[in-house]
MDAnalysis code that builds the backbone (N, CA, C; Angstrom):
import MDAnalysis as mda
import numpy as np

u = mda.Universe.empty(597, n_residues=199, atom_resindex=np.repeat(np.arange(199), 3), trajectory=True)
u.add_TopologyAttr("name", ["N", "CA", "C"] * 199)
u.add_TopologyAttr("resid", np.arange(1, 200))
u.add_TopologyAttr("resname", ["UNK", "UNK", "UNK", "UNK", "UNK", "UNK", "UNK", "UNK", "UNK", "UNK", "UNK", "UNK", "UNK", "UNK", "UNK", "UNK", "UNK", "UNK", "UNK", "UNK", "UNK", "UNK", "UNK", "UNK", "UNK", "UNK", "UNK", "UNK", "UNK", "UNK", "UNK", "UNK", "UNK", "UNK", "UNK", "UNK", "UNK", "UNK", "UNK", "UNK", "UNK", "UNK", "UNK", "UNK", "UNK", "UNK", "UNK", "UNK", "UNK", "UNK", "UNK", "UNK", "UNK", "UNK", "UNK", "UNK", "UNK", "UNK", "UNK", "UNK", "UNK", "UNK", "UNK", "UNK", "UNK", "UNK", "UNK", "UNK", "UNK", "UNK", "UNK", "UNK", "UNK", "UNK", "UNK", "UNK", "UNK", "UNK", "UNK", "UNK", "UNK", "UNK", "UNK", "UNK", "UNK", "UNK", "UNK", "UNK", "UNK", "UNK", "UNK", "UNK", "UNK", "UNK", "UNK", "UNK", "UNK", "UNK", "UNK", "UNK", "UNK", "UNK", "UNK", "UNK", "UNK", "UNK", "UNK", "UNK", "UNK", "UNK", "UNK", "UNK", "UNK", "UNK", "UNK", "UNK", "UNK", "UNK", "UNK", "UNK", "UNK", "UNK", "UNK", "UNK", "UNK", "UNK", "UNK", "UNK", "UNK", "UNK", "UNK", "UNK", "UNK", "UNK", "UNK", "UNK", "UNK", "UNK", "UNK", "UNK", "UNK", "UNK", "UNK", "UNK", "UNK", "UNK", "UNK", "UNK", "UNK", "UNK", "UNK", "UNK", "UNK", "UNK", "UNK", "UNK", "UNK", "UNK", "UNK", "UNK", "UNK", "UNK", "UNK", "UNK", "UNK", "UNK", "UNK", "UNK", "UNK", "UNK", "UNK", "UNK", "UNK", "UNK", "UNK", "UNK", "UNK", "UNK", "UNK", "UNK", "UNK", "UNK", "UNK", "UNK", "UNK", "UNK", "UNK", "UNK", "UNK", "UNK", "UNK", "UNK", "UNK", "UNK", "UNK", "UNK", "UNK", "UNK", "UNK"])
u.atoms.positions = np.array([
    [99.258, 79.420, 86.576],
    [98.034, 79.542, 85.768],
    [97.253, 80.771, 86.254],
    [96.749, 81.775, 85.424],
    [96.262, 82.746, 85.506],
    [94.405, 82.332, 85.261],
    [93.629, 83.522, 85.789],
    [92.452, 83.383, 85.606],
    [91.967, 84.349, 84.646],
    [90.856, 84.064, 84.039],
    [90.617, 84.895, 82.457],
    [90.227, 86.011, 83.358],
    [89.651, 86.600, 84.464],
    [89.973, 87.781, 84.703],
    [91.046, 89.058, 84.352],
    [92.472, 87.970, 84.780],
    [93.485, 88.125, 85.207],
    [93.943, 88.601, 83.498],
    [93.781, 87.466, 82.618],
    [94.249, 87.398, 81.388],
    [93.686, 88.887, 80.980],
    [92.553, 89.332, 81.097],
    [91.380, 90.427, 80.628],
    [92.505, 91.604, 80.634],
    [92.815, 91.492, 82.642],
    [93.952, 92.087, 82.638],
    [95.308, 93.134, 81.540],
    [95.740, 92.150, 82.017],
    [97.080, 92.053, 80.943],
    [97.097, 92.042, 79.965],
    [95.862, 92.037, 78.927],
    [95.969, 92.244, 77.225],
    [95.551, 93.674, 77.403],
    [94.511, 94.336, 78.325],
    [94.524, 95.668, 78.419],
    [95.433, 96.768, 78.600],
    [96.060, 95.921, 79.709],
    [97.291, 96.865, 79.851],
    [98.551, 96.470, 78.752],
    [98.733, 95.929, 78.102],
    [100.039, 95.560, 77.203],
    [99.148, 96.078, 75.545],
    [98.106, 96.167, 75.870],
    [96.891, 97.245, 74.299],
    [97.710, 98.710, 74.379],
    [97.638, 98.925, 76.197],
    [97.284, 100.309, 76.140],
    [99.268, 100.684, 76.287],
    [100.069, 99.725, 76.577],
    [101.881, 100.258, 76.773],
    [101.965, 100.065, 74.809],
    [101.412, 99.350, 74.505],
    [101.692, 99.502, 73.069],
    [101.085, 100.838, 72.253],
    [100.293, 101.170, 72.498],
    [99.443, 102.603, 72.283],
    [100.384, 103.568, 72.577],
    [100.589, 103.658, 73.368],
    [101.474, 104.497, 74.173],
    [102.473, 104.598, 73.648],
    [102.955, 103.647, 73.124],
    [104.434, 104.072, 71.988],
    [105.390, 103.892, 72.821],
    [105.845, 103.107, 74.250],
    [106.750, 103.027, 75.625],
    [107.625, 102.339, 75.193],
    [108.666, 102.738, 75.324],
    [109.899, 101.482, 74.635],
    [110.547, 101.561, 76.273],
    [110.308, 101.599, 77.517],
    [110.962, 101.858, 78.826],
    [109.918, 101.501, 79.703],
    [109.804, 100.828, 80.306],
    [108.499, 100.667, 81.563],
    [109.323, 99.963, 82.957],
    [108.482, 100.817, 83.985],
    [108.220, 100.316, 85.009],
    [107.000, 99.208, 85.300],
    [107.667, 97.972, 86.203],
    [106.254, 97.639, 87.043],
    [106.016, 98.076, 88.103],
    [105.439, 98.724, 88.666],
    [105.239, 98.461, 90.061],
    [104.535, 97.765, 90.698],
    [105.193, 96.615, 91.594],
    [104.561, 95.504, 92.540],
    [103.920, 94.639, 91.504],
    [105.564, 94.268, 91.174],
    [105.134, 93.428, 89.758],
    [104.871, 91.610, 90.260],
    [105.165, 91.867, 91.440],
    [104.219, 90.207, 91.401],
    [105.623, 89.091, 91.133],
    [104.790, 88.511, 90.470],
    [105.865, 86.829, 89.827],
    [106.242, 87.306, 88.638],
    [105.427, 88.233, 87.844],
    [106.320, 88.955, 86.853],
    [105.269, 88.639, 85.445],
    [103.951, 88.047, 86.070],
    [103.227, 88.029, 84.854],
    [103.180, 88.923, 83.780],
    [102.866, 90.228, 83.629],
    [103.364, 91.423, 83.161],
    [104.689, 91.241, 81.779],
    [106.021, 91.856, 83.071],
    [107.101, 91.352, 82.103],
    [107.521, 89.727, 81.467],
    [106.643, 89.286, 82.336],
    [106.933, 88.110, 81.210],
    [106.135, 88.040, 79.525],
    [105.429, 88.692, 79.834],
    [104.646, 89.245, 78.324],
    [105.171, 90.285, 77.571],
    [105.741, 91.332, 78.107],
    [105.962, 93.004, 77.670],
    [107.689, 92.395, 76.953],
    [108.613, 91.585, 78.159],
    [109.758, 91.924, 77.165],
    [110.374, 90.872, 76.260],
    [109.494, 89.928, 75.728],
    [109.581, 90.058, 73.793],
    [109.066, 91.219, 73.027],
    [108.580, 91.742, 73.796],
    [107.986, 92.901, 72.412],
    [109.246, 93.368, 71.904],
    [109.334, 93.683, 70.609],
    [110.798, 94.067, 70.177],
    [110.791, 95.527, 70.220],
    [109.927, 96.523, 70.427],
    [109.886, 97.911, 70.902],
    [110.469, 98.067, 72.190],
    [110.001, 97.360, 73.106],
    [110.418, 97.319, 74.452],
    [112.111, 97.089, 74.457],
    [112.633, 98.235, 74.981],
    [114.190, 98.053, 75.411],
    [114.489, 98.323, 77.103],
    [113.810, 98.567, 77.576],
    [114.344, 98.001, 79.301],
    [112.907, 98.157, 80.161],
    [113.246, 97.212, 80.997],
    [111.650, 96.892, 81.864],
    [112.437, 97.101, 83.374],
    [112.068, 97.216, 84.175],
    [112.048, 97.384, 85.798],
    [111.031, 96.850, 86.244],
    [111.286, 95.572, 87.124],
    [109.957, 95.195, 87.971],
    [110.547, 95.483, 89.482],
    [109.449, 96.450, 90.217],
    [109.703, 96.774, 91.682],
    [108.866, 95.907, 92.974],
    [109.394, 94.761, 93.795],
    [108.274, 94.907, 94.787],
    [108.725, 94.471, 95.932],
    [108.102, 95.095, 96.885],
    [108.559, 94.632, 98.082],
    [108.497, 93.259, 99.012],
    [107.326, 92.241, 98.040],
    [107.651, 91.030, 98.794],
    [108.307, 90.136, 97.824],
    [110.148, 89.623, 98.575],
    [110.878, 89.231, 98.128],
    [110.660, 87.950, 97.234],
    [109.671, 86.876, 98.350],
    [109.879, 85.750, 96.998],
    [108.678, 85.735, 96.471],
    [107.652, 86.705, 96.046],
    [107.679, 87.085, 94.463],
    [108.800, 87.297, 93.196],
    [109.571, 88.198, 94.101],
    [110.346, 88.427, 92.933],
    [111.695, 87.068, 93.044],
    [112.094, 86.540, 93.608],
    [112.716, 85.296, 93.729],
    [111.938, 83.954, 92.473],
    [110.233, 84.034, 92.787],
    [109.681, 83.325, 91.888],
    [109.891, 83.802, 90.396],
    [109.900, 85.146, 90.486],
    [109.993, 85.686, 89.188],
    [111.055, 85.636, 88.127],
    [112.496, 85.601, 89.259],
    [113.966, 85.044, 88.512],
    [114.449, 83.977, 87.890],
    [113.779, 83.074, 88.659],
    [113.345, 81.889, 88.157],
    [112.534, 81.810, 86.970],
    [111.641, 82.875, 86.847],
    [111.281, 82.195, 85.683],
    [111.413, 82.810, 84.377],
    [112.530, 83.939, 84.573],
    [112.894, 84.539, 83.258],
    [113.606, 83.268, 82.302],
    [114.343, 82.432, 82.889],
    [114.653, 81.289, 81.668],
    [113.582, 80.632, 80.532],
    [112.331, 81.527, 80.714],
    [111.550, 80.971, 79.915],
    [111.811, 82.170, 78.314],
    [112.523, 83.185, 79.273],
    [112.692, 83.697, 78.013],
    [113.863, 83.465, 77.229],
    [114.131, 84.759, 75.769],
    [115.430, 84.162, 74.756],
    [116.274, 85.203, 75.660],
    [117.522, 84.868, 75.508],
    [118.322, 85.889, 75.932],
    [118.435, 87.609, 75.629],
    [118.023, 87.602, 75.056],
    [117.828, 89.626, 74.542],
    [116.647, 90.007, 75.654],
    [115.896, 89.270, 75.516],
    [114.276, 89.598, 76.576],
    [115.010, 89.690, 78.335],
    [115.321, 89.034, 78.211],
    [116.516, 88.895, 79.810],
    [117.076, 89.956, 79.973],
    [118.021, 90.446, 78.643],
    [118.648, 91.368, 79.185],
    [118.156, 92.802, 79.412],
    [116.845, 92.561, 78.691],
    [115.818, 93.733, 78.925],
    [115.332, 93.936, 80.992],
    [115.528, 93.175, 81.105],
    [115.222, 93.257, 82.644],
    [115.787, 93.531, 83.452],
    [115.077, 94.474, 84.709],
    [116.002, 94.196, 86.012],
    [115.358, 94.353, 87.205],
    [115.485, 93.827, 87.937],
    [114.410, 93.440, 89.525],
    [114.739, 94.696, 90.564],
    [113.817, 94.727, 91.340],
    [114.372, 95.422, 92.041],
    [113.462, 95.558, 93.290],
    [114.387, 94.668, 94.793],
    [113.498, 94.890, 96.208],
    [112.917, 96.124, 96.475],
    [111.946, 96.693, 96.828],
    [111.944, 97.962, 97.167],
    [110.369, 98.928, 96.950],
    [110.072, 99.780, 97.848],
    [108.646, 100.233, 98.049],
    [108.686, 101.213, 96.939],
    [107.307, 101.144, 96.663],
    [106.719, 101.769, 95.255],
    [106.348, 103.347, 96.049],
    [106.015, 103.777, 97.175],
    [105.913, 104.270, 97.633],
    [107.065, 105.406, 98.238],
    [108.485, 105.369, 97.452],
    [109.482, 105.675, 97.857],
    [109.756, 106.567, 96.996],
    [110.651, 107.580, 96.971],
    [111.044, 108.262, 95.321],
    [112.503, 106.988, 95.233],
    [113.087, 107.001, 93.930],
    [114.279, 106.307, 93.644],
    [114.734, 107.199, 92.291],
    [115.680, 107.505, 92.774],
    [115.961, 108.451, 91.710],
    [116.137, 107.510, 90.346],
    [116.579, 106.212, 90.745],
    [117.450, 105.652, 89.144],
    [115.851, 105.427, 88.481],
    [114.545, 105.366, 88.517],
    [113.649, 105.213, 88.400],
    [112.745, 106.437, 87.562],
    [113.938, 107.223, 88.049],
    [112.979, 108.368, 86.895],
    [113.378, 108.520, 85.884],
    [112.681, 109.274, 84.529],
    [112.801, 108.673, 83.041],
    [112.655, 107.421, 82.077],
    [111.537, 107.084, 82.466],
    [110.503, 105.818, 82.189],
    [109.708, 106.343, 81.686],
    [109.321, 105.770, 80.364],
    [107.870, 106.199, 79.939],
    [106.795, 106.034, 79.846],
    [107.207, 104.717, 80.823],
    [105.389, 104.324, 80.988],
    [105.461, 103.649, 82.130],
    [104.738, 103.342, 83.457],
    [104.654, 102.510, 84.552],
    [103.237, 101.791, 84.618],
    [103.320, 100.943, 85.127],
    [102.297, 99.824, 85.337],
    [102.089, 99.750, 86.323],
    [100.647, 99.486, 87.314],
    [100.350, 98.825, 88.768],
    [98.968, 98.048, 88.189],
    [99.099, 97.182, 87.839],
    [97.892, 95.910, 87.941],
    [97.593, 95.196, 89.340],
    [96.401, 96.301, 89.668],
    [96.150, 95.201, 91.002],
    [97.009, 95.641, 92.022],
    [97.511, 96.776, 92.125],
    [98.408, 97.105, 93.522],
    [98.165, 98.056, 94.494],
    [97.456, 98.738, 93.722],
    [97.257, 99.849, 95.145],
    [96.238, 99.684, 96.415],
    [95.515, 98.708, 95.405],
    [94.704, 98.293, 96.403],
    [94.917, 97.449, 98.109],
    [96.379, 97.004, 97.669],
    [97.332, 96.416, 99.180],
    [98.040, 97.319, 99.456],
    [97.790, 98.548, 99.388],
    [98.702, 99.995, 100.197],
    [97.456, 100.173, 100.829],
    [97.558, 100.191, 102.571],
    [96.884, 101.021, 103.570],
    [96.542, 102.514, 103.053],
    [95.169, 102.760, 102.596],
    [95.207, 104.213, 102.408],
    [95.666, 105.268, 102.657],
    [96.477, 105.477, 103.850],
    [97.661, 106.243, 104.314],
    [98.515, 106.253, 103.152],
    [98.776, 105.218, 102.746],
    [100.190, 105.498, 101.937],
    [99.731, 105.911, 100.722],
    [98.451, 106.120, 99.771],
    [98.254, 106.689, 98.644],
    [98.952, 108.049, 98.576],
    [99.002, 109.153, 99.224],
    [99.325, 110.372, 98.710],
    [100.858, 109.961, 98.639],
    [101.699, 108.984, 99.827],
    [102.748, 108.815, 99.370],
    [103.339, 108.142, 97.891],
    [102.412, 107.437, 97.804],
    [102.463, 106.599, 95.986],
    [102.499, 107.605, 95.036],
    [101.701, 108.767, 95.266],
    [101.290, 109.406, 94.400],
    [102.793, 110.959, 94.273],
    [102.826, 110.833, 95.509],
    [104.213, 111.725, 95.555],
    [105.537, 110.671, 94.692],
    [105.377, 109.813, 94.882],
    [106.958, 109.367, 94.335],
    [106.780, 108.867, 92.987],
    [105.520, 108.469, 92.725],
    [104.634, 107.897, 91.275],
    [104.883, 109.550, 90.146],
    [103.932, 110.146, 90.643],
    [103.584, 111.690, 89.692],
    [104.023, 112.662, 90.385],
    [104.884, 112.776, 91.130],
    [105.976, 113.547, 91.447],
    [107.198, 113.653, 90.984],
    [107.687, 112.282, 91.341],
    [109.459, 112.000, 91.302],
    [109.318, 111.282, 89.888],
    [109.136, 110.330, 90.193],
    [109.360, 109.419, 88.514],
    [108.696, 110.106, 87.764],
    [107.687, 110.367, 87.497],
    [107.055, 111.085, 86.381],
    [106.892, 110.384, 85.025],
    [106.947, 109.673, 84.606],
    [106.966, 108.547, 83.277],
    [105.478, 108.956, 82.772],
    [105.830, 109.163, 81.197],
    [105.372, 109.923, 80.521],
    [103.537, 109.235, 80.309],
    [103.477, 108.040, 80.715],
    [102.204, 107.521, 80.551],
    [102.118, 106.501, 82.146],
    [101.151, 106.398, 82.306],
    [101.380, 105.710, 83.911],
    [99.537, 104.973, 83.767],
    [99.512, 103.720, 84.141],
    [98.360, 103.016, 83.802],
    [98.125, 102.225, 84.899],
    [97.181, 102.209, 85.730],
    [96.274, 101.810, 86.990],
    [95.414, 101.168, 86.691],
    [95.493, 99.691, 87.154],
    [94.246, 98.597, 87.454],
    [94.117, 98.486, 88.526],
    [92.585, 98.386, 89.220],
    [92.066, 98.206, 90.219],
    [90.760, 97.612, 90.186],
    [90.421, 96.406, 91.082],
    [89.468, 96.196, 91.123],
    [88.074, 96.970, 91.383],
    [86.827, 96.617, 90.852],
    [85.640, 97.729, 90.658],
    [84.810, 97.320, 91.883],
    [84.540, 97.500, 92.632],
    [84.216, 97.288, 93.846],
    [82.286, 96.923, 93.845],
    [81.683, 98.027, 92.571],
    [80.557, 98.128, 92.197],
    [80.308, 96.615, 91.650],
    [81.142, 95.772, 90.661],
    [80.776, 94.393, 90.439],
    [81.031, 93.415, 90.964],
    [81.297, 94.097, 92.166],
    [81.559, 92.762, 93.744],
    [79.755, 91.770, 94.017],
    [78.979, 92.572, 93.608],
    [77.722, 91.603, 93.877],
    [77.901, 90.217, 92.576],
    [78.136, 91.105, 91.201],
    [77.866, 89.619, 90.153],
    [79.166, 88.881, 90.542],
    [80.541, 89.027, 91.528],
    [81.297, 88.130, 92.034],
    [80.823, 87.443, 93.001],
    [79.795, 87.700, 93.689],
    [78.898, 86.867, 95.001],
    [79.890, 87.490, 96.291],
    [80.838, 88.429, 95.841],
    [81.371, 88.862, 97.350],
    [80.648, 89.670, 98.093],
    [80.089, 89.323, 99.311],
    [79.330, 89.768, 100.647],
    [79.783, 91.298, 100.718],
    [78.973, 92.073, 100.556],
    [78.828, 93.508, 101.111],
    [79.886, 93.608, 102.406],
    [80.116, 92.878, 103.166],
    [81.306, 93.305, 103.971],
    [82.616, 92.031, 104.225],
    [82.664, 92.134, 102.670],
    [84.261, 91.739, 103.124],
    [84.638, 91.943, 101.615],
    [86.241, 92.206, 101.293],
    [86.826, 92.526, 100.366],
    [87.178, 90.883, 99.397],
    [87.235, 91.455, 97.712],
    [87.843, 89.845, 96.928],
    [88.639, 88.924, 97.564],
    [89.539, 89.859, 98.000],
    [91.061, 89.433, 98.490],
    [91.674, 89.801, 99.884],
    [91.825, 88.948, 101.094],
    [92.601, 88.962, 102.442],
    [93.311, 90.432, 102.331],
    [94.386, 90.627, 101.238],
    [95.425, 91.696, 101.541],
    [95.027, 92.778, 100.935],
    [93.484, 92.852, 100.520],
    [93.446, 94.003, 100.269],
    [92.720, 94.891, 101.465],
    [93.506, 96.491, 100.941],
    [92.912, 97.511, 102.716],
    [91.928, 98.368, 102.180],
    [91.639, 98.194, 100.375],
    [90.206, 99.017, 100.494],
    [90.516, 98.514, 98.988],
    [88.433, 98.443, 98.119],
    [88.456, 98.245, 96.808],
    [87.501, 99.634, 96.400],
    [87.348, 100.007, 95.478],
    [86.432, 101.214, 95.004],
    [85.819, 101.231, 94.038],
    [84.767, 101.766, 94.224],
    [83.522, 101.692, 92.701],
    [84.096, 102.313, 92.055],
    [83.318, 102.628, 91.010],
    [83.950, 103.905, 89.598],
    [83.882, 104.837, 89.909],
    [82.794, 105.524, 90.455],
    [82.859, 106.800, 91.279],
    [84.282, 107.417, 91.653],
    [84.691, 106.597, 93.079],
    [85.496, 107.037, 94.009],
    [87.081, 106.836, 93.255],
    [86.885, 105.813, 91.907],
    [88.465, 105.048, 91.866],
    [88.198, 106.788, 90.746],
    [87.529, 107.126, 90.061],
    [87.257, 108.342, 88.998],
    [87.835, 109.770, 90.113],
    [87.043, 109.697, 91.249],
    [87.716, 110.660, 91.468],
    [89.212, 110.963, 92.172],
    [89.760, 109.921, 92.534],
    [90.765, 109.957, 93.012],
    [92.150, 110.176, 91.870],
    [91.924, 109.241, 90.303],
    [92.605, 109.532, 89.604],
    [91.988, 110.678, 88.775],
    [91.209, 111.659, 88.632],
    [91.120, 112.692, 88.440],
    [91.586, 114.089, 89.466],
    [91.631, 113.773, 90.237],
    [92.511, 114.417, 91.484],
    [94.003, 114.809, 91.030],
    [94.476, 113.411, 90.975],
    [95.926, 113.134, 90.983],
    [96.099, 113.843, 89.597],
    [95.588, 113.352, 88.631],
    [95.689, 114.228, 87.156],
    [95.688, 115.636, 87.409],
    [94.618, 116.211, 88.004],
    [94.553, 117.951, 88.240],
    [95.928, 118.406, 88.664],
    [96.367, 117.256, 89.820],
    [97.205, 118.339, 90.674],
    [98.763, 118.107, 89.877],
    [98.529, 116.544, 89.465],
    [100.154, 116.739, 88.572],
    [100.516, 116.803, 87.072],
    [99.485, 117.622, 86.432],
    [99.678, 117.514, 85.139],
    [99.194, 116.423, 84.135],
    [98.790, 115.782, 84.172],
    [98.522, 114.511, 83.627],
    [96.867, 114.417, 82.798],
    [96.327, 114.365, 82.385],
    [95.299, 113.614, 81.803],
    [94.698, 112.735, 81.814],
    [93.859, 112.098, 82.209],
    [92.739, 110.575, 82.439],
    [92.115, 110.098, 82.133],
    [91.877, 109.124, 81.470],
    [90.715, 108.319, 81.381],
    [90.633, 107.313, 81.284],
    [89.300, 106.314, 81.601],
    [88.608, 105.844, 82.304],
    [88.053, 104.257, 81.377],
    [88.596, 102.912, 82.173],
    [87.633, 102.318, 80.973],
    [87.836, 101.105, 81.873],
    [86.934, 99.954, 81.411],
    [86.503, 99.014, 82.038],
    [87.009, 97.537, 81.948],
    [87.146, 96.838, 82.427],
    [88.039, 95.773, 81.752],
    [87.214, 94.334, 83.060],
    [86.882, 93.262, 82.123],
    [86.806, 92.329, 82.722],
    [84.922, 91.978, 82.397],
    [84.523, 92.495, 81.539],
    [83.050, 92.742, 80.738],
    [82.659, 93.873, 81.255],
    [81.510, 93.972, 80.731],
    [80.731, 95.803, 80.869],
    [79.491, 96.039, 80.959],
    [79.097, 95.242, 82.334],
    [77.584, 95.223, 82.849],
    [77.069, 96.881, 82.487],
    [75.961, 96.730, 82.345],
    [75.490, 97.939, 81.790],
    [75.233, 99.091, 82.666],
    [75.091, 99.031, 84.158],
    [75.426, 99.371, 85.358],
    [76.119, 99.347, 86.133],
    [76.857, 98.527, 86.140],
    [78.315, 97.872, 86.923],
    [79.128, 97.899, 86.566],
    [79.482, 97.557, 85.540],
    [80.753, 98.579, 84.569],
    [81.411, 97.080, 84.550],
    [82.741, 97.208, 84.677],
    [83.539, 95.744, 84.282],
    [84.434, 94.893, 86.010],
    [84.958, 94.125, 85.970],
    [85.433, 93.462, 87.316],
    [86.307, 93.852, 87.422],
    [87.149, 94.752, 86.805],
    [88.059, 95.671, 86.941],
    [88.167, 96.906, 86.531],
    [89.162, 97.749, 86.577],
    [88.718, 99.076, 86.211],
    [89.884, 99.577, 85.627],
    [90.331, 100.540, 84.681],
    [91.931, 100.945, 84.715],
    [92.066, 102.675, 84.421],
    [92.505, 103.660, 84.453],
    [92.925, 104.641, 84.526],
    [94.394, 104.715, 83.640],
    [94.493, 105.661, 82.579],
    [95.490, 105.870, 81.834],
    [95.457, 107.272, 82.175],
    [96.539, 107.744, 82.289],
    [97.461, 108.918, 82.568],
    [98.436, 109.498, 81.577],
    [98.594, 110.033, 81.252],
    [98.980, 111.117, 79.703],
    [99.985, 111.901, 80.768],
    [101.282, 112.761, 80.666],
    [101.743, 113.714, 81.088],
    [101.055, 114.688, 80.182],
    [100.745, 115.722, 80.465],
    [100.240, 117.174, 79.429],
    [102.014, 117.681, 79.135],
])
């Protein structure tokens, strides 16, 4: 069971892979597979990749492809392994997903994400959720401590704006910016997401 946060989520990002026109996606640190368990009935969608490095997530996740029909299945394929890595079979995707992930990479490893993300793979649209750090007060979370145990840093709009405007400058790409999870008129939404265009 998901939380309507969560749900807010995932209709944003499966708005914006349909926009996008992606018949190929990556997940990265796809979790239990909430995501592809939505994306592959779409009948546009012809192959999905979910990547992550903790195993029984993706163990939970195999399990629960029998919920799908067989064509949606064969749209899939798992795969152990750091998002943070280049993989060559991984490049030529046209769209990648991280809902909620970067935020459990030690800030050290961002420029590496970003090297094997908008470097190596390169997939023609690439879409980032992250929690908004600015609507941590209307969540009642305490000024010093994060939503979530495993996360190693969350960011307002500011900082999450300039970091994926960064990454856009230096690799070609395009950005923008929108809010997801309501849209305090100052605080913006409980999440945040970043869409990426190749130029």
């Amino acid at each position: 069971m998901t939380s309507a946060l969560h749900e807010d989520r995932l209709r944003a990002i499966i708005a914006a892979v349909v926009q996008s026109g992606a018949r190929t996606l990556l997940d990265l640190g796809c979790g239990d597979g909430d995501l592809i368990l939505r994306l592959a009935p779409l009948p546009r969608i012809t192959r999905i990749t979910g990547l992550d490095i903790h195993m029984p997530s993706l163990t939970a996740l195999q399990a629960e492809l029998h919920r799908l029909t067989e064509d949606s299945r064969a749209k899939i394929s798992l795969a152990h392994a750091s998002m943070t890595k280049a993989h060559p079979k991984l490049r030529g995707y046209d769209c990648a997903c991280l809902v909620e992930t970067i935020e459990h990479l030690p800030l050290g490893d961002l420029p590496r994400l970003e090297n094997a993300l908008f470097g190596d793979m390169r997939p023609e649209t690439v879409l980032i959720t992250t929690p908004n750090a600015d609507f941590n007060p209307i969540l009642g979370v305490p000024a010093h401590r994060f939503r979530h145990p495993g996360h190693h840093f969350e960011w307002g709009r500011a900082k999450f704006a300039k970091w994926a405007q960064g990454i856009a400058a230096r690799r070609g790409y395009a950005v923008s910016l929108s809010d997801i999870g309501g849209a305090h008129p100052h605080l913006g939404g409980a999440s945040q997401m970043a869409q990426f265009r190749r130029d």
